[in-house]
HTML snippet that shows the backbone in 3Dmol.js (N, CA, C, O; Angstrom):
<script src="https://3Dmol.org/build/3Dmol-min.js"></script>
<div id="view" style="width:600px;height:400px;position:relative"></div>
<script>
const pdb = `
ATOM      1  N   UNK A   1     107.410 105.253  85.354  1.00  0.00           N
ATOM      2  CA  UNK A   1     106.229 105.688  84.638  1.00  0.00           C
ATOM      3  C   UNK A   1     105.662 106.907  85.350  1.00  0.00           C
ATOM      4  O   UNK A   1     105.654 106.868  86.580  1.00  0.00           O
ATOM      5  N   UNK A   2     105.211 107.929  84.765  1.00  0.00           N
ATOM      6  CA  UNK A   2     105.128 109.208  85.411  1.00  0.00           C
ATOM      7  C   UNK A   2     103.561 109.679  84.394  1.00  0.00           C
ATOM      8  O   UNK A   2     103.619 110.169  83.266  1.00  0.00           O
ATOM      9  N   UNK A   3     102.346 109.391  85.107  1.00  0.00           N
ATOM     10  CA  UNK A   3     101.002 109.723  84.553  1.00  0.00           C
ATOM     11  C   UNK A   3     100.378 110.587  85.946  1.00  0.00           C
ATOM     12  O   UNK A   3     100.050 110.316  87.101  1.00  0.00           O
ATOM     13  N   UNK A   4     100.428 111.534  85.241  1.00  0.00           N
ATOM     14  CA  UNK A   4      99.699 112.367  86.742  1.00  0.00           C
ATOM     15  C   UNK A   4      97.989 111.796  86.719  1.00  0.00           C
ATOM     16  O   UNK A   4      97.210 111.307  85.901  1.00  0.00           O
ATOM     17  N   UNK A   5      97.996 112.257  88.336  1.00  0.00           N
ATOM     18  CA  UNK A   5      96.632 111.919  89.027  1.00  0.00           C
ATOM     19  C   UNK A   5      95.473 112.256  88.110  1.00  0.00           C
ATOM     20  O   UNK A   5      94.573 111.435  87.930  1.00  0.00           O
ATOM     21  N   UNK A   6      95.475 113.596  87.452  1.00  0.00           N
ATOM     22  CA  UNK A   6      93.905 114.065  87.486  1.00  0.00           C
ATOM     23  C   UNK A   6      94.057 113.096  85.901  1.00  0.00           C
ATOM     24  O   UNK A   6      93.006 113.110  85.259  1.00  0.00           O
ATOM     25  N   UNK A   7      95.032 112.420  85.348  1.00  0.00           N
ATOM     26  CA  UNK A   7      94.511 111.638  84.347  1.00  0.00           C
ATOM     27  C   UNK A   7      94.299 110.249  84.807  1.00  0.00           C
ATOM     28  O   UNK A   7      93.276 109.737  84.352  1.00  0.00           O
ATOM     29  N   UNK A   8      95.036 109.480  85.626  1.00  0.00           N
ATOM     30  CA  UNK A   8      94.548 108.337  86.541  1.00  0.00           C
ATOM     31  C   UNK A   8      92.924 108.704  86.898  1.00  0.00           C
ATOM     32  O   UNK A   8      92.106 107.785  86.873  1.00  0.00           O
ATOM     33  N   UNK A   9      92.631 109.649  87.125  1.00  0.00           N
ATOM     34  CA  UNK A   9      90.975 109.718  87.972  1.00  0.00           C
ATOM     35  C   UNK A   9      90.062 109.435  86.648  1.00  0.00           C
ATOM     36  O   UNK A   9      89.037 108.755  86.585  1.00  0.00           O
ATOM     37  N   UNK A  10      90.842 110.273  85.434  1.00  0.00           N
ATOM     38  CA  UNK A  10      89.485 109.792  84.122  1.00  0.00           C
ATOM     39  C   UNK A  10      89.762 108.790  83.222  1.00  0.00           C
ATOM     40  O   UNK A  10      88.829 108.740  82.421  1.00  0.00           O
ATOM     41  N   UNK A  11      90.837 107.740  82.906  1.00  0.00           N
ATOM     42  CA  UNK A  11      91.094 106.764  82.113  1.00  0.00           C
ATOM     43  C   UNK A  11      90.223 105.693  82.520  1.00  0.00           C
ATOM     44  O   UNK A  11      89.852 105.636  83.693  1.00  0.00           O
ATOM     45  N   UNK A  12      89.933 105.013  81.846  1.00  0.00           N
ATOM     46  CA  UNK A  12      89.045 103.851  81.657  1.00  0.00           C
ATOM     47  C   UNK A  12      89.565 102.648  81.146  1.00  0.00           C
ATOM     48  O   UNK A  12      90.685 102.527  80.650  1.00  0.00           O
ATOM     49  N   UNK A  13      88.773 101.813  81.274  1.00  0.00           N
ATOM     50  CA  UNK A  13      89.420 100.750  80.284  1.00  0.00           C
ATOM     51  C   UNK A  13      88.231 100.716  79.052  1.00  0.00           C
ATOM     52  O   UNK A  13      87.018 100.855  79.208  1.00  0.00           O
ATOM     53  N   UNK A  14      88.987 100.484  77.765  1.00  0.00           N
ATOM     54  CA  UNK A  14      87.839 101.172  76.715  1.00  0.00           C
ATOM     55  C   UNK A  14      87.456  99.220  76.531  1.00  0.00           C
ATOM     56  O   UNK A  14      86.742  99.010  75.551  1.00  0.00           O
ATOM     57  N   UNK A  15      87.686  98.457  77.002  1.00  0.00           N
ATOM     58  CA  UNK A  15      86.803  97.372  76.584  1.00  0.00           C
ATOM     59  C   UNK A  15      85.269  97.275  77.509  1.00  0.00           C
ATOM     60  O   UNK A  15      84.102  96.980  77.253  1.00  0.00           O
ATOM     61  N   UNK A  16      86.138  97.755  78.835  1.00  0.00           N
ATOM     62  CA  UNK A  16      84.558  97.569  79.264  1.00  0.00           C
ATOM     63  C   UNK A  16      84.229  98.763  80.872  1.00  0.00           C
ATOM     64  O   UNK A  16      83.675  98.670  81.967  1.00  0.00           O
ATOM     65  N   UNK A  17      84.996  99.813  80.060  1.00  0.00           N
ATOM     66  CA  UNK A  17      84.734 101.391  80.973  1.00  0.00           C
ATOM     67  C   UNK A  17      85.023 100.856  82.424  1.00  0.00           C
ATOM     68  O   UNK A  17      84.480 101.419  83.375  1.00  0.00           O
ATOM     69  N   UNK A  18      85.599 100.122  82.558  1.00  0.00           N
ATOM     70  CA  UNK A  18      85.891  99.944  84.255  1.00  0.00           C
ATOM     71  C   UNK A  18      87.123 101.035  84.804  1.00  0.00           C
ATOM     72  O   UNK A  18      87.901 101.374  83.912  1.00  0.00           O
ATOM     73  N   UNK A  19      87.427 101.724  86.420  1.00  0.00           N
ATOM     74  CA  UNK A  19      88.840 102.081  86.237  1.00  0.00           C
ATOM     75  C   UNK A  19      90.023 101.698  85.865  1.00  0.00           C
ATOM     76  O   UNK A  19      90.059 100.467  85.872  1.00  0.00           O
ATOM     77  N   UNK A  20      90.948 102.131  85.565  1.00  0.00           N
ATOM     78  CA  UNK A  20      92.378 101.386  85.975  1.00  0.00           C
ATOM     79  C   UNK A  20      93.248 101.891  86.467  1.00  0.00           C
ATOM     80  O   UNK A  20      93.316 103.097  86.706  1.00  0.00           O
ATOM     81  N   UNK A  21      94.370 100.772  86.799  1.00  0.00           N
ATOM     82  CA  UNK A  21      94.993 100.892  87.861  1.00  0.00           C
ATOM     83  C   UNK A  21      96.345 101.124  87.672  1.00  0.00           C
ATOM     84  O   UNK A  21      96.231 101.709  86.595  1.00  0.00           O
ATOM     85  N   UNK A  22      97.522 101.118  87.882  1.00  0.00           N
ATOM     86  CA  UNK A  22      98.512 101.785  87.655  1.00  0.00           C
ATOM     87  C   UNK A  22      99.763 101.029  88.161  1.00  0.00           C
ATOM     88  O   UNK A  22     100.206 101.141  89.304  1.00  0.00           O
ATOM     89  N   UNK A  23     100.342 100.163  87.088  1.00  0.00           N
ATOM     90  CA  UNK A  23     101.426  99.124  88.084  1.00  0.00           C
ATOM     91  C   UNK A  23     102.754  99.824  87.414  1.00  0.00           C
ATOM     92  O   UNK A  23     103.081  99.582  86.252  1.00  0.00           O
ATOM     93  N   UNK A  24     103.425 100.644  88.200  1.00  0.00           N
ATOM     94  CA  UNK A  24     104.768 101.840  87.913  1.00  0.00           C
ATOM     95  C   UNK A  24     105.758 100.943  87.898  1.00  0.00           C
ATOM     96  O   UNK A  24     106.768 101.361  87.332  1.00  0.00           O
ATOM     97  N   UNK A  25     105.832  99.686  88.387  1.00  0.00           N
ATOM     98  CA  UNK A  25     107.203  98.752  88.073  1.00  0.00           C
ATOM     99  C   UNK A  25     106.817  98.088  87.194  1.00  0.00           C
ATOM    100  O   UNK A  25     107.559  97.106  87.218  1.00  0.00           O
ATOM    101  N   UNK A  26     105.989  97.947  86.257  1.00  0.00           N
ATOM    102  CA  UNK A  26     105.475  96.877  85.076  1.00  0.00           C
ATOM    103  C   UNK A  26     105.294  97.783  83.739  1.00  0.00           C
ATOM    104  O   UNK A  26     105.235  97.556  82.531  1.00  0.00           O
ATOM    105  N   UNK A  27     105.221  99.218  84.796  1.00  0.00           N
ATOM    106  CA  UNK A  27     104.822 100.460  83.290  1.00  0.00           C
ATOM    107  C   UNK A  27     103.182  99.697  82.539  1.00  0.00           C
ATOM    108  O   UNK A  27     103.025  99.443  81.345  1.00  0.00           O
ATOM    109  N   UNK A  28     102.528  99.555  83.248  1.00  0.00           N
ATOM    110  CA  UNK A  28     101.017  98.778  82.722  1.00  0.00           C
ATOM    111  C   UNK A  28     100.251  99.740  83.770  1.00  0.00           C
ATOM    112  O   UNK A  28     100.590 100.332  84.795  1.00  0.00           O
ATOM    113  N   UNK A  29      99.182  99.630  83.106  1.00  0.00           N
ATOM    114  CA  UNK A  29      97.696  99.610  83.636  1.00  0.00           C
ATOM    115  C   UNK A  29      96.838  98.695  83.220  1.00  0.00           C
ATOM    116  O   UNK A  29      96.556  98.330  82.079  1.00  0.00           O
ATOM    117  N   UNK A  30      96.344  98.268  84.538  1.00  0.00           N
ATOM    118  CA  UNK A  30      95.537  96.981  84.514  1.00  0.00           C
ATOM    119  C   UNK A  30      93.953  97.392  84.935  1.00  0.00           C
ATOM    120  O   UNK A  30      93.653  98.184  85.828  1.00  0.00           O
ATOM    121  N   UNK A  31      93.270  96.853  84.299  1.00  0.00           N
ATOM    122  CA  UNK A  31      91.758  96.877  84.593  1.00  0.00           C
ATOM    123  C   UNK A  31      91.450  96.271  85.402  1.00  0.00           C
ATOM    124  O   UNK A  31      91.780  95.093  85.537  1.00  0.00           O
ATOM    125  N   UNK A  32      90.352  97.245  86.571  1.00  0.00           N
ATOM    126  CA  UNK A  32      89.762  96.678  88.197  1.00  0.00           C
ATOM    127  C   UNK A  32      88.595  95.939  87.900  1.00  0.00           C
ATOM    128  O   UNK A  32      87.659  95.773  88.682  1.00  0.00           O
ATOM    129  N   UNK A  33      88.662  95.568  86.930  1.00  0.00           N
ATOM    130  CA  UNK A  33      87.068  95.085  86.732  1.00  0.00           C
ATOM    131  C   UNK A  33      87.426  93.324  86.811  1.00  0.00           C
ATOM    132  O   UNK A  33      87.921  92.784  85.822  1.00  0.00           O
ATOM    133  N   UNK A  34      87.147  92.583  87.977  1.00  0.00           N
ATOM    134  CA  UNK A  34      87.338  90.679  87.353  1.00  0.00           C
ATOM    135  C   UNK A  34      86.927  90.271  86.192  1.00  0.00           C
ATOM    136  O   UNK A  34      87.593  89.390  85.650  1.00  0.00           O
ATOM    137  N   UNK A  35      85.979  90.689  85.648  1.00  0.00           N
ATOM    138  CA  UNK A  35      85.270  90.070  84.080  1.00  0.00           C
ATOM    139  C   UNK A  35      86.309  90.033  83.352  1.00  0.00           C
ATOM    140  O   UNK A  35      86.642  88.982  82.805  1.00  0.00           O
ATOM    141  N   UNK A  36      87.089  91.303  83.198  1.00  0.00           N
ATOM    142  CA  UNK A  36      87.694  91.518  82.025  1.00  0.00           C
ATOM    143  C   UNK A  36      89.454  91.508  82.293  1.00  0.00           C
ATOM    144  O   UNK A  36      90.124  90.597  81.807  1.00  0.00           O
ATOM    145  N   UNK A  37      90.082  92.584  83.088  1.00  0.00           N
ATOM    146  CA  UNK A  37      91.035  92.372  83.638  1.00  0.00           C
ATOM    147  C   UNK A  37      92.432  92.502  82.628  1.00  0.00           C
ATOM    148  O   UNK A  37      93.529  91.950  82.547  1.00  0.00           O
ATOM    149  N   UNK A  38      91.703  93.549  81.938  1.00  0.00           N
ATOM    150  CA  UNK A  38      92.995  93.450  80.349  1.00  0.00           C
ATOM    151  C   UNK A  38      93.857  93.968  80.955  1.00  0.00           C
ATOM    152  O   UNK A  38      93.602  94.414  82.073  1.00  0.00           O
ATOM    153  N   UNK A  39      95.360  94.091  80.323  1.00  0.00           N
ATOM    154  CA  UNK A  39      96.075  94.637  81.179  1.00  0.00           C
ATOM    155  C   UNK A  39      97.230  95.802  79.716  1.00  0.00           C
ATOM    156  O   UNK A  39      97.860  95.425  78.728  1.00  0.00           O
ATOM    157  N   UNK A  40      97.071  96.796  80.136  1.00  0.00           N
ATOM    158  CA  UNK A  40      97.226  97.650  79.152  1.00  0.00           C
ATOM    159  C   UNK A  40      99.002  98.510  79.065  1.00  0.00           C
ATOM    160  O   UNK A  40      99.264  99.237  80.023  1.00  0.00           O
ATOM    161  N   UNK A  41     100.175  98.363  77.853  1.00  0.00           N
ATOM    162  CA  UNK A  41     101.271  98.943  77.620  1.00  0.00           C
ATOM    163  C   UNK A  41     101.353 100.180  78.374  1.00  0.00           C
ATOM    164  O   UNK A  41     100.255 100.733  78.303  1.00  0.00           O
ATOM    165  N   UNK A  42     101.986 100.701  78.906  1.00  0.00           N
ATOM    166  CA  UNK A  42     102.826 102.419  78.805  1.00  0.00           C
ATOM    167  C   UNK A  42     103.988 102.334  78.065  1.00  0.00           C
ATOM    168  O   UNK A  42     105.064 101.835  78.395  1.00  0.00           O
ATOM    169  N   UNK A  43     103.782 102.682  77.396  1.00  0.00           N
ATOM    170  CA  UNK A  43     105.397 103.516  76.067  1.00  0.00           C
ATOM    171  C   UNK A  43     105.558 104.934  76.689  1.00  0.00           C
ATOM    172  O   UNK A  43     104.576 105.598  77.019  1.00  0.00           O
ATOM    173  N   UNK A  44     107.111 105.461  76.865  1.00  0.00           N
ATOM    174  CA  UNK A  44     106.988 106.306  76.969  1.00  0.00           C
ATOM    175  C   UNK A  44     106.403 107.204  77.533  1.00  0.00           C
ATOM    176  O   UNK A  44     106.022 108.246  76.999  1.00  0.00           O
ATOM    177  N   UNK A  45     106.224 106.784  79.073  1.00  0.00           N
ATOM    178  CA  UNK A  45     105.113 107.537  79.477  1.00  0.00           C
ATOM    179  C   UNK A  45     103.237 108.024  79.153  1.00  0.00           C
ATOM    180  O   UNK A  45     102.353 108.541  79.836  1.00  0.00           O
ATOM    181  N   UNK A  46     103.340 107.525  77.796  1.00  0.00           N
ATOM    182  CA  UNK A  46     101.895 107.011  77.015  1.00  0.00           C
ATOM    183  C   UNK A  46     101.183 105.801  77.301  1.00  0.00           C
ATOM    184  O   UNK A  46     101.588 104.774  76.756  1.00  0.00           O
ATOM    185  N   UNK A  47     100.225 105.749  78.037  1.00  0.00           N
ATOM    186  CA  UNK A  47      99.350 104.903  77.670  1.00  0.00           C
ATOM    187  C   UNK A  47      98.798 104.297  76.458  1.00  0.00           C
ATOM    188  O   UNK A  47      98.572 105.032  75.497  1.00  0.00           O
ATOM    189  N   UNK A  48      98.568 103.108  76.391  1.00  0.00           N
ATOM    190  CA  UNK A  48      98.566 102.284  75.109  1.00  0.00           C
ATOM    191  C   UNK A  48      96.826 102.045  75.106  1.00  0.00           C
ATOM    192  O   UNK A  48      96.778 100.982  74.487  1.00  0.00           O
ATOM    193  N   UNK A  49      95.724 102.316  75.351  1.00  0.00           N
ATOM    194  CA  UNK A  49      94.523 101.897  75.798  1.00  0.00           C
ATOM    195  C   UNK A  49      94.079 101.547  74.495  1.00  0.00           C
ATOM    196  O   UNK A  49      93.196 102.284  74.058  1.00  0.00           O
ATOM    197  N   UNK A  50      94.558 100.359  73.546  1.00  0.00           N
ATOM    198  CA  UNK A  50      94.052  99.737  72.632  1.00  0.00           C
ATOM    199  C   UNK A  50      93.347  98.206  72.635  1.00  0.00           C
ATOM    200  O   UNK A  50      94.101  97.311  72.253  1.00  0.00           O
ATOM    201  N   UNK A  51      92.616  97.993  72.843  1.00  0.00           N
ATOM    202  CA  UNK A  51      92.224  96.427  73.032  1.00  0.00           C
ATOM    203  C   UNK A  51      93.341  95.505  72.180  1.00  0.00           C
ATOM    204  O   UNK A  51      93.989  94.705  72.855  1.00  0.00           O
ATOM    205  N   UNK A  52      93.519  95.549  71.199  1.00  0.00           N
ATOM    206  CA  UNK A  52      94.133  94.806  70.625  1.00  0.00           C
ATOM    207  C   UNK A  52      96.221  95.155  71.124  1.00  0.00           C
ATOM    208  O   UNK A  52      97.186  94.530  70.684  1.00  0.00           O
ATOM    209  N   UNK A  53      96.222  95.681  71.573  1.00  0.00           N
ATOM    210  CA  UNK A  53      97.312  95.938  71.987  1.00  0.00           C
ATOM    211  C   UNK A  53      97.709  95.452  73.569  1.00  0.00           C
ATOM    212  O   UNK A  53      98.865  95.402  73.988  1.00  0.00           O
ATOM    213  N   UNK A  54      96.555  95.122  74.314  1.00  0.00           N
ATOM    214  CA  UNK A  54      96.592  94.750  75.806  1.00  0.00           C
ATOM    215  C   UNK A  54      96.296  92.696  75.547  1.00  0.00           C
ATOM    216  O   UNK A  54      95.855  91.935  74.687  1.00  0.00           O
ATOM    217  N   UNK A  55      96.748  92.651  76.599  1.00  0.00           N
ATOM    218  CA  UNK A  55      96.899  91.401  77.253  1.00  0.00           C
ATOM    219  C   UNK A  55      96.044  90.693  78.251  1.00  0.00           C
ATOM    220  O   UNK A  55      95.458  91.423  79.050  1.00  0.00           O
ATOM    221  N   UNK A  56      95.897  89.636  78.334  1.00  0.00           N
ATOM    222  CA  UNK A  56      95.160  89.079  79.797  1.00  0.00           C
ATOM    223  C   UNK A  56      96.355  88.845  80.469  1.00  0.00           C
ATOM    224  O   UNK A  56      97.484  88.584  80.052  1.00  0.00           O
ATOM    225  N   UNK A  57      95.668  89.057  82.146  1.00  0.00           N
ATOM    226  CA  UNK A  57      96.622  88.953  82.870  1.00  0.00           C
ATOM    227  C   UNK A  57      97.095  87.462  83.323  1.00  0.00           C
ATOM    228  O   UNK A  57      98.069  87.321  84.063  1.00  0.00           O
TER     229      UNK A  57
END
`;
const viewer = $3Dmol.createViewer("view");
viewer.addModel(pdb, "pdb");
viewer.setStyle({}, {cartoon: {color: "spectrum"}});
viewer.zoomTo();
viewer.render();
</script>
């Protein structure tokens, strides 16, 4: 999975604006927030940041 930095610094998680985090052997980004903790697709090098498309972890 190949997402450069200066877009890691502004992605969010759109359920509940927390950062996220970046798991390159799972191709996911997971939300730092405990409340919520969705855990979000990469396709293709694309991020998937759809609620209905992410998972609990």
């Amino acid at each position: 999975m190949k997402i450069d930095d200066w877009l890691m610094e502004i992605l969010t998680c759109p359920a509940c604006k927390s950062p996220l985090r970046a798991s390159a052997e799972a191709e996911e980004l997971t939300c730092t927030s405990a409340e919520c903790g969705l855990v979000y697709p990469v396709r293709d090098d694309i991020p998937v940041l759809l609620v209905d498309e992410a998972r609990k972890p």
